[in-house]
TIVEX-545953 format. One line per field, with one value per residue (C-alpha): residue in one letter; y, z, x; residue number from 1. Coordinates in steps of 0.05 Angstrom, whole numbers, padded with zeros to 5 digits. Example, Ala and Ser with C-alpha at 12.3 -4.5 7.8 and 13.67 -1.06 7.14 Angstrom:
BEGIN
residu (A,S)
Y (-00090,-00021)
Z (00156,00143)
X (00246,00273)
num (1,2)
***
This chain:
BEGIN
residu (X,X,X,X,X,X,X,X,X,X,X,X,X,X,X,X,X,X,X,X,X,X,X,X,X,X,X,X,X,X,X,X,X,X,X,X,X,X,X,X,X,X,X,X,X,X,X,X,X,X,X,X,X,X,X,X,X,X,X,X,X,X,X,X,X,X,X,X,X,X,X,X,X,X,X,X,X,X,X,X,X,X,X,X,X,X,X,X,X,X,X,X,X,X,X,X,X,X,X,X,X,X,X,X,X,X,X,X,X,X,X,X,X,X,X,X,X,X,X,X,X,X,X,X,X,X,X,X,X,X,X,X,X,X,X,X,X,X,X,X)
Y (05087,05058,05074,05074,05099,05068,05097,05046,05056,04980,04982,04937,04989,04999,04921,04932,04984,04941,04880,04936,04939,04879,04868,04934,04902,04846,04903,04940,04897,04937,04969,05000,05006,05054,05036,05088,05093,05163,05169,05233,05269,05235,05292,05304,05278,05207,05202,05227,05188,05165,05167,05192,05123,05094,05131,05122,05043,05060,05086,05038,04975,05009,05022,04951,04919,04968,04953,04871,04858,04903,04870,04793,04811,04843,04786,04733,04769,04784,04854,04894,04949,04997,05009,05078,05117,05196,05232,05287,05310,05243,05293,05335,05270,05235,05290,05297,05234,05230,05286,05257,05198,05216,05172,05175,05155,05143,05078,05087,05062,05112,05093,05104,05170,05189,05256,05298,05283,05286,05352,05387,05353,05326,05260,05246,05222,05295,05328,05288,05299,05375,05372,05325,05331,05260,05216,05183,05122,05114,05039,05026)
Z (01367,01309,01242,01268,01229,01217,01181,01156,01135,01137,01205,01261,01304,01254,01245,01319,01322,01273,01324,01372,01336,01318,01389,01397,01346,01390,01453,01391,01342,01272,01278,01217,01191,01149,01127,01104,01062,01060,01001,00996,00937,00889,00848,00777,00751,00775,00735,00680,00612,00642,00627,00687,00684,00692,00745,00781,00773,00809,00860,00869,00863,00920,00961,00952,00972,01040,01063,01053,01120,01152,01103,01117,01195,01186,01132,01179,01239,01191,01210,01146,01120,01070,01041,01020,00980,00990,00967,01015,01072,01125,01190,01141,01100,01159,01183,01110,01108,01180,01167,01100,01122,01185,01230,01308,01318,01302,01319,01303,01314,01328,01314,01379,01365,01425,01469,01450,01380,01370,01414,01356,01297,01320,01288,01238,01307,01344,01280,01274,01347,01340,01274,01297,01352,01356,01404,01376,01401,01393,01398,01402)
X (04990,04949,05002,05071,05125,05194,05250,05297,05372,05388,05430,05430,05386,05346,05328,05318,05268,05228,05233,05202,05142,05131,05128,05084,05031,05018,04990,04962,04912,04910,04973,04994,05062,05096,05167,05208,05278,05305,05363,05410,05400,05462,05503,05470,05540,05529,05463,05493,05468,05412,05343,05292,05261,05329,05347,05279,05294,05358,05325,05272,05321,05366,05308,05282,05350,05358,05275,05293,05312,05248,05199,05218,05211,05142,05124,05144,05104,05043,05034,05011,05058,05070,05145,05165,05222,05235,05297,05322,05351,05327,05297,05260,05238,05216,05172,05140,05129,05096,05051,05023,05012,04974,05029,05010,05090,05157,05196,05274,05334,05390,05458,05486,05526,05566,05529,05587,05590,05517,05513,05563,05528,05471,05433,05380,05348,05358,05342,05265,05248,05256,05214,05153,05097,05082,05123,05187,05216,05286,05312,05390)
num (1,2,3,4,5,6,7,8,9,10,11,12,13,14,15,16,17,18,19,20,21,22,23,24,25,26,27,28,29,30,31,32,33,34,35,36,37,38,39,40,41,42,43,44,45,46,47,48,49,50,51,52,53,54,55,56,57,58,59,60,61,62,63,64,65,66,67,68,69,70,71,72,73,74,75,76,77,78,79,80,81,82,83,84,85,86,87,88,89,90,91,92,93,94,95,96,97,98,99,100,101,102,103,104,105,106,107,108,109,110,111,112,113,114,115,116,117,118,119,120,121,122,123,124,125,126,127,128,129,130,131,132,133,134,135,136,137,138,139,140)
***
């Protein structure tokens, strides 16, 4: 895997599936990393009075603050990264995102939904694997 790709909601396994490729990147000289913030899509109503470039700065300054924690890990552990924003339903996100960015991976955490509840519901996790061919890691 030479450009991994880590979605990032800002929870604990999350932060750990970061730590999992930072320790990937030392097997793997020139790893690339792709770190990706997926927002829902927030009802027209919340935005309203608002310009677009204020809402964009919404959007960036809430992206910013989730990616903190995942950026001063792969600062710290100098492993070069790019930090991304998409709007959306996360799965289909994810595997946009992947496919544009040529990704050879997927490192994510999963928040440890039970196997019945994610069997009737299913996870952003389940959802990716069924919409990628590359391999996904999940991390817990």
């Amino acid at each position: 895997m030479r450009k991994s790709l880590i979605p990032f909601d800002g929870s604990d396994n999350a932060l750990r599936a970061v730590q999992y490729v930072i320790s990937l990147a030392e097997e793997l000289p020139g790893l690339q990393v792709e770190l990706l913030y997926v927002m829902d899509p927030v009802p027209f109503k919340l935005y309203a009075g608002l310009s677009d470039e204020g809402i964009r700065r919404m959007q960036v300054d809430e992206a910013d603050r989730v990616v903190q924690p995942a950026r001063q890990l792969l600062d710290a552990a100098k492993i070069p990264y790019r930090a991304h924003f998409r709007i959306g339903p996360p799965a289909n996100e994810i595997a946009l995102h992947l496919h544009e960015m040529h990704c050879d991976g997927i490192v994510m955490g999963t928040r440890g939904m039970s196997p019945m509840a994610a069997l009737m519901i299913g996870s952003v996790a389940t959802r990716t694997i069924h919409l990628v061919d590359v391999p996904v890691t999940l991390v817990k």
